[in-house]
N, C-alpha and C positions, 0 to 999 in steps of 0.2 A: 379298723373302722369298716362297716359294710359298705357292699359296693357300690350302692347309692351314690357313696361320697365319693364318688372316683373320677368324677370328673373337674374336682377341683383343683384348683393351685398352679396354673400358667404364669410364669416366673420373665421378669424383665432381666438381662443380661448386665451387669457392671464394666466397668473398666477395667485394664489391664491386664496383667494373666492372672494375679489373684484371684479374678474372678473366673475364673478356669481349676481351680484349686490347684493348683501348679502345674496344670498341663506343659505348660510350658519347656517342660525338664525333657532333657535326652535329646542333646546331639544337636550340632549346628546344620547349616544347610550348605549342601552339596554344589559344584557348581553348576549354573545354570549357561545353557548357549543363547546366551542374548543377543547375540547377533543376526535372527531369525526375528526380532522385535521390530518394529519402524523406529527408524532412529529421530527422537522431537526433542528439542533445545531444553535444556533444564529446566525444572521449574522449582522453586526452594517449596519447599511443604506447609500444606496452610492448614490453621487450625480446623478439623470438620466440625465439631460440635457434637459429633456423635460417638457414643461412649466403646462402639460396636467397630468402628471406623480407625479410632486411636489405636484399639487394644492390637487389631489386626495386623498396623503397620508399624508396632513395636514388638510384635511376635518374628515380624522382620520378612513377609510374604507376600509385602503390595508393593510393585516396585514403583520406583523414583515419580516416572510418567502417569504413576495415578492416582499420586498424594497431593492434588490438588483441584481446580476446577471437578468437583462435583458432583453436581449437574452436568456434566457435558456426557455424551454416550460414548461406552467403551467398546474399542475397537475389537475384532475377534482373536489378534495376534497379544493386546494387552491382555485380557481375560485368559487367554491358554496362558501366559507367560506368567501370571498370577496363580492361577491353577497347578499347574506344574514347580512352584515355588511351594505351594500347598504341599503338594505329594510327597517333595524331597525332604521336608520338615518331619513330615507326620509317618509315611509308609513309603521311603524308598526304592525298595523293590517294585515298586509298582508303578513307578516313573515307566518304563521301556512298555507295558501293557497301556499308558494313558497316550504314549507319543505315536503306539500305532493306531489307537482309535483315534486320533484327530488327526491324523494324519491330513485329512481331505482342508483343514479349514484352520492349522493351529497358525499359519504365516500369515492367514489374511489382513488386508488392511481396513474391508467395512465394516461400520460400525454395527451394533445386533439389536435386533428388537428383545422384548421380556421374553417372549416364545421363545427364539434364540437361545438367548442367555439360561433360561429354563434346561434345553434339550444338551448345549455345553457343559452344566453344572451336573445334571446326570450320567454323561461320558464320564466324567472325573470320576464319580460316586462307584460307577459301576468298576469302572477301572482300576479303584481301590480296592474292589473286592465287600464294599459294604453291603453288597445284597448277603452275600455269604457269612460275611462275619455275623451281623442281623439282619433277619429278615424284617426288615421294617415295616414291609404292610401286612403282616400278621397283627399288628399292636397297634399299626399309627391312625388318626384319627384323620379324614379325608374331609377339606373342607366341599368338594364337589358333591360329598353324600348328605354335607348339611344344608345343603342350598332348597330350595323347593321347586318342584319340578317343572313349573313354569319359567323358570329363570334358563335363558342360555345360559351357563357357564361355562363354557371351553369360545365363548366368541371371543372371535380375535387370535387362537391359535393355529396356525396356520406355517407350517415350513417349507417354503416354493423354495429356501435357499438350495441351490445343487451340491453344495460344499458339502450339507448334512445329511448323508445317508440315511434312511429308514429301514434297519436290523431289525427283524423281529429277533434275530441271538443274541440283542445286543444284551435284552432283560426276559431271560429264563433262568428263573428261582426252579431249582429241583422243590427246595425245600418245600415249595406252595401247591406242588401236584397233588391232588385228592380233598385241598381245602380250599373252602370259598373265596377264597382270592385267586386259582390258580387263572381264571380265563385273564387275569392281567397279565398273566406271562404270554402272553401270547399278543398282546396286544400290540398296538403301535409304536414306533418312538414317540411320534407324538402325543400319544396317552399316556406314554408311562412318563417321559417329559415332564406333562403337565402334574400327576400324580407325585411326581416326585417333588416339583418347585410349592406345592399346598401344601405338603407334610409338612407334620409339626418338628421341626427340627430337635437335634438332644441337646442344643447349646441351651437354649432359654426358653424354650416353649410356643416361638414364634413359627412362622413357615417361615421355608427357604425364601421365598419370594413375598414379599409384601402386596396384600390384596386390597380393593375400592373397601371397604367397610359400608357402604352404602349399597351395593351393587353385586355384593360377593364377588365382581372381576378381577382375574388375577391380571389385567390390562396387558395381553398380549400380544399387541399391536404396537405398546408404547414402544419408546427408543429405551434400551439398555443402559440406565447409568452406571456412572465410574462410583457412586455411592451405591446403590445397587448392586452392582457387581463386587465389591467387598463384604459388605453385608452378607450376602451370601455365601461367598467363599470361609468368611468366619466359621458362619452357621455351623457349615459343614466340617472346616475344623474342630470342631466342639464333637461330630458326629463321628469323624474321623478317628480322633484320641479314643473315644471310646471302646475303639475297636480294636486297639493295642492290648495284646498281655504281654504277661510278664512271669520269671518264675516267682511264686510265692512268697518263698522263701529266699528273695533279691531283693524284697524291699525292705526298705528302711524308715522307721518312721518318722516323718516330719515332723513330728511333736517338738517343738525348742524348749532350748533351758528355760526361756521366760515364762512359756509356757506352765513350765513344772512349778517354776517359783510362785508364780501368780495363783496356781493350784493350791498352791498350799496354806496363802492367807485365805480360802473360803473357806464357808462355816466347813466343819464335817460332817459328815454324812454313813451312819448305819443303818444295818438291816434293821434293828430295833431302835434308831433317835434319829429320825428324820426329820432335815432341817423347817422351816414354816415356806415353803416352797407355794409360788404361784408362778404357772408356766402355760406353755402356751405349743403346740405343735407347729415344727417348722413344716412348711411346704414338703410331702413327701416324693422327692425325686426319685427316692431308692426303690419305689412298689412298683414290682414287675410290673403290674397291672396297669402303671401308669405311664409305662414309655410311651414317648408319641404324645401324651396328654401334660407332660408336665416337663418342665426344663429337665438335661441330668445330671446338673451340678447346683450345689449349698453357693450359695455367695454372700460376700460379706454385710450387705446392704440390708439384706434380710435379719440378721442377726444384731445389727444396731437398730434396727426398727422397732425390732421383740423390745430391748432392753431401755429403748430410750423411752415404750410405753409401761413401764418398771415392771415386768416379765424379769424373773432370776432363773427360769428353768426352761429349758427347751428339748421335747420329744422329738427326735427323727427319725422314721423310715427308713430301716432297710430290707434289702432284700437278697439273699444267694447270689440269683442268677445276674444281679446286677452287678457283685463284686466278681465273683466266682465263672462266671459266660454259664453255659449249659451243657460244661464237661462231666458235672455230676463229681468233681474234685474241685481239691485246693490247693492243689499244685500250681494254676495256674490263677492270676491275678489280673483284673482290668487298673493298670496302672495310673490313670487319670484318677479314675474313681477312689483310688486309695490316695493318691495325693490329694483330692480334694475333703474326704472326712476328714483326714489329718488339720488340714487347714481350718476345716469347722470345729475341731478340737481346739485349736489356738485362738478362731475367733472369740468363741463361748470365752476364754479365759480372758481374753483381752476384754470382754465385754462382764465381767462378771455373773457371767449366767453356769447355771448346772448343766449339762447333756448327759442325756438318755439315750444310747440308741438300742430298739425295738426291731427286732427281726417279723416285720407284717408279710414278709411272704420267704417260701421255701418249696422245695422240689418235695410235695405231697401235701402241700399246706397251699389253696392257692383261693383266698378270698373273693375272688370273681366267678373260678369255675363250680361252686355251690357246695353245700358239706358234704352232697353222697359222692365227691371227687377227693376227701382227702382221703389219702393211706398212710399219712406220717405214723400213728401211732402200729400201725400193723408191719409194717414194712423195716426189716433191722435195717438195709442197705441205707434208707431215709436217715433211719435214727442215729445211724453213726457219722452219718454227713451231717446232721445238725450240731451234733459234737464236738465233730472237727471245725467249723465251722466257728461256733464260739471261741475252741480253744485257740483259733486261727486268731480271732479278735484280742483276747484275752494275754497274748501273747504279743501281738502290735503294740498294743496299748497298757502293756504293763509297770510300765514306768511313769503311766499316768494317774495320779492317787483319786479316792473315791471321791475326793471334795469336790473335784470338778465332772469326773465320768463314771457313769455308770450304765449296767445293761439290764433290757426287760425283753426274756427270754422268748417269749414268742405272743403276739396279739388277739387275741377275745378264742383262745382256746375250746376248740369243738371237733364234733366228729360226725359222719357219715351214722353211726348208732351213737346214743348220748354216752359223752365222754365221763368214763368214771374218774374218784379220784384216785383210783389206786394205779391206772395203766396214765393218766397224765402228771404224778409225780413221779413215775419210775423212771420215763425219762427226760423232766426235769433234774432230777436229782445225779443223774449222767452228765447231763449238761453243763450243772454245776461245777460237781468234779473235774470237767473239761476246764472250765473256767479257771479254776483255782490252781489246778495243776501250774499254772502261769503267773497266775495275780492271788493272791492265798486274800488280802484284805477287799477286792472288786465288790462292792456295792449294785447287786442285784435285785432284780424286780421279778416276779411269777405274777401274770394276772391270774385272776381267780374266776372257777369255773359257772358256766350256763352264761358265760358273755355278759349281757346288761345287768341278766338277774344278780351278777357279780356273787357266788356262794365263796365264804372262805378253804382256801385249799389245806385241810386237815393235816392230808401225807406229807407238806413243806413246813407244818407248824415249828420244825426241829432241824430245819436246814439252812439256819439263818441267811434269809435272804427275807426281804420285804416284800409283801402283797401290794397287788393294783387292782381296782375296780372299776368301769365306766358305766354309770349312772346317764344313760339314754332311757331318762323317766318319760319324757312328753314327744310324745311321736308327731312326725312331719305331720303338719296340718290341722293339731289342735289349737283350737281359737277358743280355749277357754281355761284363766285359772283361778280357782283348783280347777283341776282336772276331774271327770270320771271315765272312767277305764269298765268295759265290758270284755267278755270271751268273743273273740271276731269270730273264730270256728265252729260251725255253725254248720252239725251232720244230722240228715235226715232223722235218722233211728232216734237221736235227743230230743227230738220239738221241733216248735215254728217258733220264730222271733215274732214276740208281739208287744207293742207297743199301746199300752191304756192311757187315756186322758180324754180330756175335755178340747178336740181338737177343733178351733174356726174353720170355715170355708177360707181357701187361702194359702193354708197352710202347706211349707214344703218339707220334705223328706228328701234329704242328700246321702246317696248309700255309694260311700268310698270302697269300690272292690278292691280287692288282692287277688282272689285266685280261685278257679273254680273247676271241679272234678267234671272228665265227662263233656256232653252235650248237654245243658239243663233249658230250661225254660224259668223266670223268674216271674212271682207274677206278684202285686199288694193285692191284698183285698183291704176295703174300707168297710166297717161292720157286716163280712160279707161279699160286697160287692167286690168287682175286681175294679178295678181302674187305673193300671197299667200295667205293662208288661214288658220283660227284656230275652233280648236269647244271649247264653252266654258260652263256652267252647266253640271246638270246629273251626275258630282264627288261622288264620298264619302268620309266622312271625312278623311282629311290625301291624299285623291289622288289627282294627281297634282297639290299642293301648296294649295287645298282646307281647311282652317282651320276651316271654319265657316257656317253650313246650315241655313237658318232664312227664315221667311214669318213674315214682317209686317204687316199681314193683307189690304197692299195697292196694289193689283198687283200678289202675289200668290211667291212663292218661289223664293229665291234666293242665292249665293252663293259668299263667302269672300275670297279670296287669299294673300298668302304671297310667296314671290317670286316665284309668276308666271308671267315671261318675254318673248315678243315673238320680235324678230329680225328678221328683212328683209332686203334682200341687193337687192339694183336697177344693174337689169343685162345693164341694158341701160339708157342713161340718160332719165329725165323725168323731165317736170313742175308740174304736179299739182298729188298730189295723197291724194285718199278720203278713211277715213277706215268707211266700210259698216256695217250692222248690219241684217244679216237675225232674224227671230225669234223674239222670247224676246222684251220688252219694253226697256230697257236702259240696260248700262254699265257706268264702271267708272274705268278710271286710277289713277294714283298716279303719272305719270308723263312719258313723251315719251323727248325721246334723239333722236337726228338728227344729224348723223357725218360722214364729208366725211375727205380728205386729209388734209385741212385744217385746221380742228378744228372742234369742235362741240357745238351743241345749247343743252340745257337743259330746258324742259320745264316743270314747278313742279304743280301738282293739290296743291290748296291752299286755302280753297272755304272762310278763315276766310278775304283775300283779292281780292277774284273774286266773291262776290255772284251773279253774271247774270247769268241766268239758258242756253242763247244764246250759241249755240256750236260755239266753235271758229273757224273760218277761217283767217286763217294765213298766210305772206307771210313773205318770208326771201330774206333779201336785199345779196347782192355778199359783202356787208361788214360787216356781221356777227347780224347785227339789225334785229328785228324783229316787225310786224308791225300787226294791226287787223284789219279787216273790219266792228269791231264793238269794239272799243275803249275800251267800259268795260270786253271785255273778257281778257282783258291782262294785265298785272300789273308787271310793273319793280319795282323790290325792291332795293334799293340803300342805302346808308348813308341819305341822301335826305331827302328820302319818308321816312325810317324807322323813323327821328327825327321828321317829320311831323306829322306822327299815334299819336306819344307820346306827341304831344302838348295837346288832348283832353283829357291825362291823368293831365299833368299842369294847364289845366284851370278848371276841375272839384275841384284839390285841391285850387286854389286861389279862387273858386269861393265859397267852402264851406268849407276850413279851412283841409281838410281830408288830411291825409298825406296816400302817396302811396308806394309800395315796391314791386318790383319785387321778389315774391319767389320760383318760378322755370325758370329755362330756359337751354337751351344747347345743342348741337350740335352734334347728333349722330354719331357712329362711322364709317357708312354708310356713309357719306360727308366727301370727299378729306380734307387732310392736308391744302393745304392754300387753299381751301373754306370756313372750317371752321375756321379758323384764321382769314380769312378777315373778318368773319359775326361777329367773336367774337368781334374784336376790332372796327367796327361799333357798335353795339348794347352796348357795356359798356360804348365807346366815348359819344353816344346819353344819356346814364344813368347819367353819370360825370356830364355834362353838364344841365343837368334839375333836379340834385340834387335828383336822385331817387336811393335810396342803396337795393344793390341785392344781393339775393342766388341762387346759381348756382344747377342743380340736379347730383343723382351722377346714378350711373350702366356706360348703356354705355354713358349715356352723359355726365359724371362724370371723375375727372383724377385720378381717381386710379380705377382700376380693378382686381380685386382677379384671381391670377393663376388658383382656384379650378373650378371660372364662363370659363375661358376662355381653361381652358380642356373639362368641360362639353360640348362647343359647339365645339370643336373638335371632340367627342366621334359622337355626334347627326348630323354634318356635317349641321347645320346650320351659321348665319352669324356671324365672329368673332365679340367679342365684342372689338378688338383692330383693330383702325386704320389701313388698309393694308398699307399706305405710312405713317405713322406717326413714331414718336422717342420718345421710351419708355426704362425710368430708371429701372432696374430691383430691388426693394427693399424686396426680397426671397420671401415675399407670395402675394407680390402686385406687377403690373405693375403701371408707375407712369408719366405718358402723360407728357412728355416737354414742345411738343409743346404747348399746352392749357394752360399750367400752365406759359408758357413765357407772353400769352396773359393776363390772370389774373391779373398778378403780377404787370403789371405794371401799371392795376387800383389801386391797393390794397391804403389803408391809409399809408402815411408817416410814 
């Protein structure tokens, strides 16, 4: 998916170790000198209520003295005693590195404020060696950066305690020297403390420390509770396990007999007779791209949610460097993380659902750093690690038949130059062979190339494996359907964009930039006249909606926005108005809005259905149609036309046997309630109909949305990830889209 959608899918945490995917596995714990503890009268262990609370002290790491009262604040000698039951569990050797850094405060008997508990839980971290294993703040998401700048945010951290030394060696990352993060290596304990307790932990998606939601405060004055102080210690075991390998080829897979049985009453499943599948993407933990932003493990809860909203198929995310670390081999294994797909293999079967897993990111494939950063197809080194890689999988999971699992080789396929099909089936078809070397029947997916445009891949017509498409027809923030679709790019040497009609006084023009070459100057004229004007380049990142600086080497610099919108109103009416272009070679929208009394026009940049590079010239009838003076510049998107696109997907499979599947698509949150309802029930009616079974994506185009995602973009004052007119179920950590979900349902199978 692009990387738009990358901030969604902040994951709540389950019960037990299941919900760890069997982190749990590997060795008892060591013993501990508890005689450095304050010795307090038993207390029998009382239920907490909290699911994060249980799991901890059946992992067997909270001792006796703090399975009970709460609420009460934990003392410094209980927390190291905690903490160092952590280490011996998770990374032993690293006990004798954690007991010299605490040396100063690990006996003590006062109780600790959140700051405190913040700057102890960091010792631990560091002392694990987790900055090195990952460097966390390369990737993790800082709720201090999402605050706004009026807000104190560090009130209330403050360390007068003398017990706790301030190391600037405590937190020196080599790895961060020469990247925008390194002045935190330098920093304080107390900074990096506090840095550390707002990251987004890899257990479940929360921060270490629980923050005011009102306030953005990580309230570090409060007293340190004994729930608190668990909670967190969890977290970090979740962050911890991660940071375990293993050799490779020592694991064993988790897959159960029941597993296999259960596999085998579902429908079956070929490259050419795919079952009538409706699914739905689980939360992608596995995207590099999304450490820090989203939990790093599948849990079970998830996967009874898909299935109990009658979802049979479920797509997940993965990624290399999350199985694999960033050895650039497969020798080496993150052990957690393979016990937990394992386990998401046996959910799907316990649940009757299909699994798909999708390799969305790789070492020269990296959907956030843009297409002129990949070299997978140029590079053999890449191409043999994605080989091995598969065949890494293909081999785990061999034992497990197609009815339940299957793999879709890499996601919305592109390149740095447009990707042909003869250099992206060559090594597909390596891959394959990787695959099969292992599992000879493995039920595979190729998506098909130009991304959305979805073209069928020719070079696989003969390599039986199944085609995928993602059909992202209606772009973030069309409020209208049908739809019409113009050419957003929009270069000098082709014309001016002009706009004819019978326009009232009143009237406004909403021009959605994307991105614009150069220093330009923007300017309307209205029959003529000017009557306003914008400047556009020369930003810095972050200023005015500027996200993105770039030079393709075609034309010299240029610059990416995200809502940046400029609005005109006609003081008088006017027929024809042209928007001008001083400066600079081209710009590009994303789409301009026309709206008077009446009603309004929605016009959506769409280039996968307008590729004419012709600037449009438009006119608008007094009855809402809209018309071009160059035919290809404009494209109505209807029921119609959308079944028509998909005839060239029907006749590529009649013609070569290949069966096809929609596996993303959806409707972002950004598109009105019945815009998106009507696209949806167009697009799934056309699916029904020509026998094509789909999965749907989730974040925001997805129906459930995590409360944690949808504070965050509160905090950040960017765009909600829920519906403004939509109707949403509250189910306490998720919102749960009705409306979408009315549309679904009544695709779904019998």
């Amino acid at each position: 998916m692009k990387a738009a959608g990358r901030l969604a899918c902040f994951l709540l945490a389950f019960v037990l170790l299941l919900s760890l995917g069997g982190c749990g596995k590997g060795g008892g714990l060591s013993s501990t000198d508890a005689s450095r503890a304050p010795q307090e009268s038993f207390r029998p262990p009382q239920p907490s209520g909290d699911p994060e609370i249980d799991a901890a002290i059946a992992l067997g790491f909270v001792p006796e003295a703090l399975q009970s009262d709460y609420d009460s604040p934990v003392t410094y000698a209980q927390d190291c005693l905690m903490l160092e039951k952590l280490l011996e569990l998770t990374l032993p050797d690293t006990v004798p590195a954690w007991r010299e850094r605490s040396a100063t405060f690990r006996d003590a008997a006062e109780t600790m404020t959140r700051g405190e508990g913040a700057a102890v839980l960091f010792y631990a971290a560091m002392a694990s060696g987790f900055d090195r294993a990952e460097p966390i703040l390369q990737r993790a998401y800082w709720f201090e950066a999402m605050t706004p700048i009026e807000q104190n945010f560090w009130k209330g951290l403050e360390l007068n305690n003398p017990l706790i030394p301030s190391l600037r060696e405590l937190y020196v990352n080599p790895s961060l020297i020469g990247t925008d993060d390194e002045g935190r290596t330098g920093s304080s304990l107390l900074t990096n403390a506090g840095l550390f307790a707002e990251g987004i932990s890899y257990q479940n998606g929360k921060p270490y420390l629980e923050y005011d939601p009102e306030t953005a405060s990580m309230r570090f004055k409060d007293p340190f509770t004994r729930a608190e102080a668990i909670q967190a210690a969890y977290r970090l075991y979740g962050g911890l396990r991660y940071t375990v390998f293993v050799p490779g080829d020592s694991v064993v897979s988790g897959v159960t007999e029941e597993t296999i049985r259960l596999a085998r009453e579902m429908p079956a499943a070929a490259w050419n007779d795919l079952p009538d599948w409706r699914g739905y993407t689980i939360a992608s933990p596995f995207d590099g791209y999304a450490v820090g932003e989203c939990g790093k493990y599948f849990y079970e809860e998830e996967v009874a949610r898909i299935a109990e909203a009658g979802f049979d198929f479920i797509r997940a995310g993965t990624a290399f460097q999350t199985v694999f670390g960033q050895s650039g081999g497969t020798e080496q294994v993150r052990e957690a993380v393979v016990a937990n797909i394992d386990d998401l293999v046996n959910w799907c079967a316990k649940y009757g659902i299909h699994l798909c897993f999708d390799c969305h990111e790789f070492p020269g494939f990296d959907p956030v750093g843009g297409d002129g950063n990949i070299t997978l197809w140029d590079d053999p080194e890449q191409q043999e690690l994605f080989c091995r890689f598969w065949g890494w999988f293909a081999e785990h999971f061999k034992d497990v038949p197609s009815n339940l699992l299957s793999f879709n080789l890499i996601n919305e396929p592109r390149g740095a130059q447009p990707l042909t099909d003869e250099v992206y089936s060559s090594l597909m078809k390596r891959a394959i062979a990787a695959i099969r070397e292992h599992s000879p029947d493995r039920l595979i997916f190729a998506d098909a190339l130009e991304v959305t445009r979805g073209v069928p891949v020719e070079g696989l017509a003969d390599a039986r494996v199944a085609q995928s498409i993602h059909p992202y027809f209606l772009p973030d923030g069309a409020s209208q359907w049908p739809a019409l679709f113009i050419n957003g790019f929009i270069h000098r040497d082709n014309g001016v964009l002009t706009l004819n009609g019978d326009f009232p006084a009143g009237t406004t023009v909403t021009v959605d930039v994307d991105s614009a070459h150069a220093v330009s100057t923007m300017r309307w004229l209205a029959d003529g006249r000017e009557i306003d004007s914008m400047g556009l380049g020369g930003e810095e990142w972050g200023q005015d909606g500027c996200v993105s600086i770039e030079d393709p080497g075609t034309g010299g610099e240029f610059r990416v926005y995200e809502g940046r919108t400029w609005t005109v109103e006609l003081a008088q009416a006017a027929h024809c108005l042209r928007l001008i272009q001083e400066e600079g070679c081209w710009y590009a929208v994303r789409g301009i809005t026309v709206e008077t009394s009446d009603g309004h026009v929605c016009l959506s940049a769409q280039h996968d259905f307008v590729p004419n590079e012709t600037v449009p010239e438009l006119t608008f009838q007094s009855d809402g149609t809209v018309s071009a003076a160059d035919p290809d510049t404009l494209f109505r998107m209807d029921r119609d036309t959308l079944a028509e696109r998909f005839t060239e997907y029907t006749a590529f499979r009649e013609r070569t046997g290949v069966a096809i599947m929609v596996q993303e698509f959806g409707f972002n949150a950004s598109i009105p309630r019945e815009t998106a309802r009507s696209a949806a029930d167009a697009l799934l009616g056309v699916l029904e109909e020509a026998h094509i079974p789909w999965c749907s994506f989730c974040s925001q185009f997805g129906l459930w949305v995590s409360k944690q995602e949808v504070l965050v973009h509160t905090v950040t004052g960017d765009a909600t990830p829920l519906r403004p007119d939509g109707n949403y179920q509250d189910l306490g950590d998720w919102y749960y889209d009705t409306d979408m979900a009315e549309i679904y349902q009544t695709y779904m199978n019998p």
